[in-house]
Every structure is written in C-alpha cells, then in structure tokens.
C-alpha positions as CSV (number, residue, x, y, z in Angstrom):
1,X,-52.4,18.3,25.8
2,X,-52.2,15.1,23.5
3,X,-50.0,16.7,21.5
4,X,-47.4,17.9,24.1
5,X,-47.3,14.6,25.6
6,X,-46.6,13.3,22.4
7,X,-44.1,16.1,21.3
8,X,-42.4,15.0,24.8
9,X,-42.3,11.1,23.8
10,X,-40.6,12.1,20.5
11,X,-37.9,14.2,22.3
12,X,-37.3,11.7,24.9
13,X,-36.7,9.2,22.3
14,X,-34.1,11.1,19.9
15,X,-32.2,12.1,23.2
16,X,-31.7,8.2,23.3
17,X,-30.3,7.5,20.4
18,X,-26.2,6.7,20.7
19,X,-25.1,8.4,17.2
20,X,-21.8,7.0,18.1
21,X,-22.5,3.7,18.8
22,X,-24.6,3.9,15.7
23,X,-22.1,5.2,13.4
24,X,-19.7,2.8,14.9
25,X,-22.0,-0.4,14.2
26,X,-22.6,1.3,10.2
27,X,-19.0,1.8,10.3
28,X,-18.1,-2.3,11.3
29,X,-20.6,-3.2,8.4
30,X,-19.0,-1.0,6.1
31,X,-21.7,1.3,5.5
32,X,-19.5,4.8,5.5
33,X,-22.3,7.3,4.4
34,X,-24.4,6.5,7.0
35,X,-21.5,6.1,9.8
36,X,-20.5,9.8,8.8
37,X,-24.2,10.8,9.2
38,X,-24.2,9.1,12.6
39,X,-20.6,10.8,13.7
40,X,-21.7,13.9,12.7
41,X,-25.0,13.8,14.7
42,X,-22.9,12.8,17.4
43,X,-20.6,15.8,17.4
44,X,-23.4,18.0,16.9
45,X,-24.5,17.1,20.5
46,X,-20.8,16.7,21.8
47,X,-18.0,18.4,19.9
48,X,-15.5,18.0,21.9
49,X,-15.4,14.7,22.1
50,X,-12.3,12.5,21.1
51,X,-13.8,9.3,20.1
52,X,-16.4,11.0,17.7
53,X,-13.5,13.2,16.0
54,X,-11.6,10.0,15.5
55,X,-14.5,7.8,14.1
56,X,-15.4,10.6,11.8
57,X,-12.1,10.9,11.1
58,X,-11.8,6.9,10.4
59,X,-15.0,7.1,8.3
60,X,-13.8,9.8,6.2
61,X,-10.4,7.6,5.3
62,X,-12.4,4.8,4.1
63,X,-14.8,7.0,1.9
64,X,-11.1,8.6,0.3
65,X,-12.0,12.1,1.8
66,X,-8.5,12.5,2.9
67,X,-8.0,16.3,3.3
68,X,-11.7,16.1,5.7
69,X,-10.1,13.1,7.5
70,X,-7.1,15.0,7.8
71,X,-8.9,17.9,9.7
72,X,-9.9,15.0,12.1
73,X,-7.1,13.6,12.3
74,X,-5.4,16.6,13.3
75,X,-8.4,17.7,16.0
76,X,-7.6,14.4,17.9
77,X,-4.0,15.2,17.5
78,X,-3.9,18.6,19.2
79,X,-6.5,17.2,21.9
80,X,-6.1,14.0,23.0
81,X,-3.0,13.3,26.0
82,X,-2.4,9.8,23.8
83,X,-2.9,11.0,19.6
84,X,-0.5,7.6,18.3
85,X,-3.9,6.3,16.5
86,X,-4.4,9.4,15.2
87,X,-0.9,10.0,13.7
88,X,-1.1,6.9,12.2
89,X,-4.1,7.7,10.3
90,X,-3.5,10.9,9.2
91,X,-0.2,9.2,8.4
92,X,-1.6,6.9,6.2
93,X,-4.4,10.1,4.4
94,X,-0.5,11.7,3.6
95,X,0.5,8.2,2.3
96,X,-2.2,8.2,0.3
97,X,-2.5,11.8,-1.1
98,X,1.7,11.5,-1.9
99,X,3.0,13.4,0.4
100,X,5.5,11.3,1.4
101,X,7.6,13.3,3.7
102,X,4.3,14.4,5.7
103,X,3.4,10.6,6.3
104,X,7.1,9.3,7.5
105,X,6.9,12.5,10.1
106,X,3.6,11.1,10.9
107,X,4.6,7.8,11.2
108,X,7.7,8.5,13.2
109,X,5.7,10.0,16.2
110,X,4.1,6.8,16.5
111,X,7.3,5.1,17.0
112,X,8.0,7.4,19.8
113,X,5.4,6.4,21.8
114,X,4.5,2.9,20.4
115,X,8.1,1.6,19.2
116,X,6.6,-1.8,18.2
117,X,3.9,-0.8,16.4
118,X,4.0,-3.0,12.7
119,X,2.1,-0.7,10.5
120,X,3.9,2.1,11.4
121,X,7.3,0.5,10.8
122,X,6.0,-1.2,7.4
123,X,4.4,2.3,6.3
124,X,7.7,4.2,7.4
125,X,9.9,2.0,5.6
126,X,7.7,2.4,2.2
127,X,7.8,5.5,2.7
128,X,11.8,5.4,2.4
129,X,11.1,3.6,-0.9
130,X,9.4,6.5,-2.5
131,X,11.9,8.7,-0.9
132,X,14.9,6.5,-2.2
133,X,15.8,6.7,1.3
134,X,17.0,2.5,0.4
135,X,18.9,2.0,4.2
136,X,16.3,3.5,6.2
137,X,13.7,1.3,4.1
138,X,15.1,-1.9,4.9
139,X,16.0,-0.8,8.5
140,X,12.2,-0.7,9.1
141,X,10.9,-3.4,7.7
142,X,13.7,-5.5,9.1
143,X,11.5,-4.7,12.2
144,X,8.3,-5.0,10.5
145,X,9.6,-8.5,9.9
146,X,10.6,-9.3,13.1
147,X,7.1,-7.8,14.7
148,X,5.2,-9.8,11.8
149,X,7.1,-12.6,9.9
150,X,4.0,-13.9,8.1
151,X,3.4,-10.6,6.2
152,X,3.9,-11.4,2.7
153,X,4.3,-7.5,1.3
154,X,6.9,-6.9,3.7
155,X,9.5,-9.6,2.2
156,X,8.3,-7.9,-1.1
157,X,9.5,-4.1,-0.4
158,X,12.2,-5.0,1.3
159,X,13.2,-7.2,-1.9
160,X,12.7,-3.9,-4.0
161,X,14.6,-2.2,-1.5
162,X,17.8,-4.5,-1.4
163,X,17.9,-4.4,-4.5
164,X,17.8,-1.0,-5.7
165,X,21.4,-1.1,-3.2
166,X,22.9,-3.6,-5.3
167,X,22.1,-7.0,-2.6
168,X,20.7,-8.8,-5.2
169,X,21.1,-12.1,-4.1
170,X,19.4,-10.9,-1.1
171,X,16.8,-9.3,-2.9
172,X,16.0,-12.8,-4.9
173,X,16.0,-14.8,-2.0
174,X,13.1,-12.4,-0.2
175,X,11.0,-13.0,-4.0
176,X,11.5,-16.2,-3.6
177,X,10.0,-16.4,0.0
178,X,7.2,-14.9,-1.3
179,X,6.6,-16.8,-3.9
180,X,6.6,-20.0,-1.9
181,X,4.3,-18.8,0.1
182,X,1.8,-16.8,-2.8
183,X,2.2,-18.4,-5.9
184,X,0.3,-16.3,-7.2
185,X,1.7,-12.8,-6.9
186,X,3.1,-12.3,-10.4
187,X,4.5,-9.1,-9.6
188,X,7.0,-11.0,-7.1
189,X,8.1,-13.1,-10.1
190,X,8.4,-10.5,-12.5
191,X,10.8,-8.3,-10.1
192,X,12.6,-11.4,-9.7
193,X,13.3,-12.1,-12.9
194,X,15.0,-8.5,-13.6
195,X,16.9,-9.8,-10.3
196,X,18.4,-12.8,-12.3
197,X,18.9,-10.4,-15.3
198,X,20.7,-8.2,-13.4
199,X,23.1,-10.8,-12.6
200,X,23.2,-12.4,-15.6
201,X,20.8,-15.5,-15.4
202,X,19.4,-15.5,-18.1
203,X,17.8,-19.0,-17.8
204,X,16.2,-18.4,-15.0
205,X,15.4,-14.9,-15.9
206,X,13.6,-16.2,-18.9
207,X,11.5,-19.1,-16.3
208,X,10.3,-15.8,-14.5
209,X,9.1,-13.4,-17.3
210,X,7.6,-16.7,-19.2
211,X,5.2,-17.5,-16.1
212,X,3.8,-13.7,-15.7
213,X,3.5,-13.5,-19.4
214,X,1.7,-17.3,-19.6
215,X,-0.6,-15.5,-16.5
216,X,-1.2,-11.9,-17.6
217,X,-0.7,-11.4,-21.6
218,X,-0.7,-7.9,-21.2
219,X,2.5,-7.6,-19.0
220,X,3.9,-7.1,-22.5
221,X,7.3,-5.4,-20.5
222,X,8.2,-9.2,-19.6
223,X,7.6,-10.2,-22.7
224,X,10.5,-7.6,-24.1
225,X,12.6,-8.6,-21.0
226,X,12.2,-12.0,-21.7
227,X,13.3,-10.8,-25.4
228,X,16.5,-9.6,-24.5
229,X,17.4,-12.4,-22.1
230,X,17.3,-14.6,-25.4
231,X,18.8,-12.0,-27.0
232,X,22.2,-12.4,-24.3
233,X,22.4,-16.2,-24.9
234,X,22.1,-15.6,-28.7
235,X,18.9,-17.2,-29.2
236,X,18.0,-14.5,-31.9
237,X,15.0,-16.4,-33.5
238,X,13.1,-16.4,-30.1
239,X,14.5,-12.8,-29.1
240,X,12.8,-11.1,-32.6
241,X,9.6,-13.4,-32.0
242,X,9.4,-11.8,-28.6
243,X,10.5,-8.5,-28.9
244,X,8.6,-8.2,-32.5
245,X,5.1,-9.9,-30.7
246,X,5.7,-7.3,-27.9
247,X,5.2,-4.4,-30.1
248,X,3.0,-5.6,-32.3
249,X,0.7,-5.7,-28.8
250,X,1.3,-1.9,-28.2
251,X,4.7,-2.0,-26.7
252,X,7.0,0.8,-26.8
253,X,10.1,0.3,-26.4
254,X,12.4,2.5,-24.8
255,X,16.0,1.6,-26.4
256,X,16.1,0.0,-30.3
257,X,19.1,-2.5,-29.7
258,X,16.4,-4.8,-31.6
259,X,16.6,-3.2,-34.8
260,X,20.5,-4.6,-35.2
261,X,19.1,-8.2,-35.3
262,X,15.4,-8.0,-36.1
263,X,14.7,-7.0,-39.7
C-alpha cells in the first residue's frame, strides 16, 4: 500500500511539471540542450500545441539545427491563424543555410501582415545584396532606416549597396556615418577607402587602408590597395614597399601591374 501511495505521489508530481515554462526559462539563460529536452517533453504530452512547436523551433535556431528548426518552423506555419514569427524564423534558418531566394519569400510574408516589421525589412534587403538585386536592397533598408535609425549595419549594407550602383558619394557618406558612430568597425573603413579609390582619392583612400592595416596586419588586401593608391600619385618607392611587404605576408595578387615598377 506504501508503495502505491508513493507510486501516486511521484505521478502527481511529474504531471506538475510545466516543460514549457521550463524550456522557456533554459532557453532565456541560454541553456539550448536542455530547453530542447524541455520542448520536447512538452510536445510529448501536447503535440499540437503552437507555442511548443515554436520554442522548439526557436531552440533549434540557436543550437544551428537549421533543417530540424525548419520542420518547426513550418508546423507553426501550416497551423497557426497568425505564422509572421514563424516566417521570420524559418526566414532567417534559409538566410543562414544560403538559400537566399527561400528567405526573401519568407521574409516577404511577413511584410504582408506586419509591414513595419525592422528585421524583416533589414533581412529582405540583404537578401537583395546576395541576389544583386541592388534597387530592391536599398529600397528596404531605406525602411529599415526609417523604422530603426540607430542601427549601425543598416547604414553599412546600404553603403555596399549604393555603391555596387555607382552612388558613391552616397555610399561614402553612409561609411562615414558609421564610422562616427563605431570607430571601431574597420571593415566600414576599408570599404570606404575602395569608395575614395573608385573616385580617384587617392589621399584619402590611402588615410583609410593605413588605419585597417595599423589595426589588423593581416588585412594584407589594404595593404596592396593602399599600394596601388601610391602607385596613381607616383609615389613608387612607397607603392613597391607595400605591394612587395604584401606578398611577402602571403598575398596573392590577382593582376601583376607591380612587376612594371617593382624589380
């Protein structure tokens, strides 16, 4: 009878337990193993519900499990009368495996339903980046701006954007907003000194490829840009020192124009 009553007590106690609430605490503290274990207990007692399929689904994102979060992702899709969360996560598990065109599909049914929705916008319009789809990039994060002026990145791929369609004095002045505001984003500089080099500023090419150099020696490319914006003004004694220190470091360069002037 002892026994029984303590089977009972046991059962009565596990029947308790909120797995989801569980998972969703491991999940906030960023303990993913265990927040799947908890999801998955969860859904073992109640597999039809949303919230566990999207947790799970959540969890499995952060652990990089994208074609299991996908599956998730998808149940909540098919099931639930209001799937924009789950669009944009299985949006961003596409983003992330490179499938490009899946994620901007994705990420356009969010924008249906939720037309100011930032990430959305922002992970549409680099998704036109990768696409070279350069219009529809900027027209994106234009809004991603407007619904979020303080995010740095945006400036940035909008920058890469405007230039890749020839606004490059456009393109400098969004580097150049970054870079008052993160002075520490070297790749900001380094795309805006092939901005100046593109339009023939050398000088202050040369200012931009010298500070990501000074900061990271093995951004050994700025170095050879840097080399060939000497090379333009004629300074050939600094143009061989850079383009000859460049490969000494492992540098491989792509066209030989230094072999005219650099014995």
């Amino acid at each position: 009878m002892t026994r029984i009553y303590f089977l009972f007590i046991i059962i009565i106690l596990i029947s308790c337990i909120d797995y989801g609430k569980d998972g969703l605490e491991a999940f906030d503290q960023g303990k993913y193993k265990e927040a799947l274990e908890m999801f998955n207990f969860a859904l073992a007692r109640s597999p039809n519900n949303e919230s566990y399929h999207y947790n799970k689904a959540r969890t499995l994102e952060e652990l990089e499990n994208y074609e299991e979060a996908l599956v998730e992702y998808s149940w909540v899709v098919r099931n639930s009368p209001m799937p924009s969360n789950a669009y944009l996560g299985r949006g961003r598990c596409y983003w992330k495996m490179e499938d490009y065109e899946s994620a901007g599909m994705d990420f356009t049914n969010v924008l249906r339903a939720s037309p100011d929705n930032f990430e959305a916008h922002y992970l549409r319009g680099r998704v036109g980046l990768k696409l070279m789809d350069y219009a529809n990039a900027i027209e994106d994060l234009n809004v991603s701006i407007r619904l979020n002026p303080t995010h740095e990145m945006v400036y940035f791929h909008r920058a890469v954007a405007l230039g890749q369609i020839g606004f490059i004095e456009s393109a400098i002045h969004d580097f150049s907003k970054i870079i008052e505001r993160n002075t520490g984003l070297l790749q900001a500089y380094y795309n805006r000194g092939i901005c100046y080099q593109r339009i023939d500023r050398f000088e202050s090419a040369i200012e931009d490829f010298s500070h990501v150099f000074k900061n990271d020696k093995d951004k050994l490319e700025s170095l050879w840009r840097r080399g060939y914006c000497y090379l333009q003004l004629r300074n050939y004694a600094k143009a061989c020192k850079d383009f000859n220190e460049a490969i000494k470091h492992g540098f491989k360069p792509e066209v030989t124009y230094h072999l005219k002037i650099c014995k």
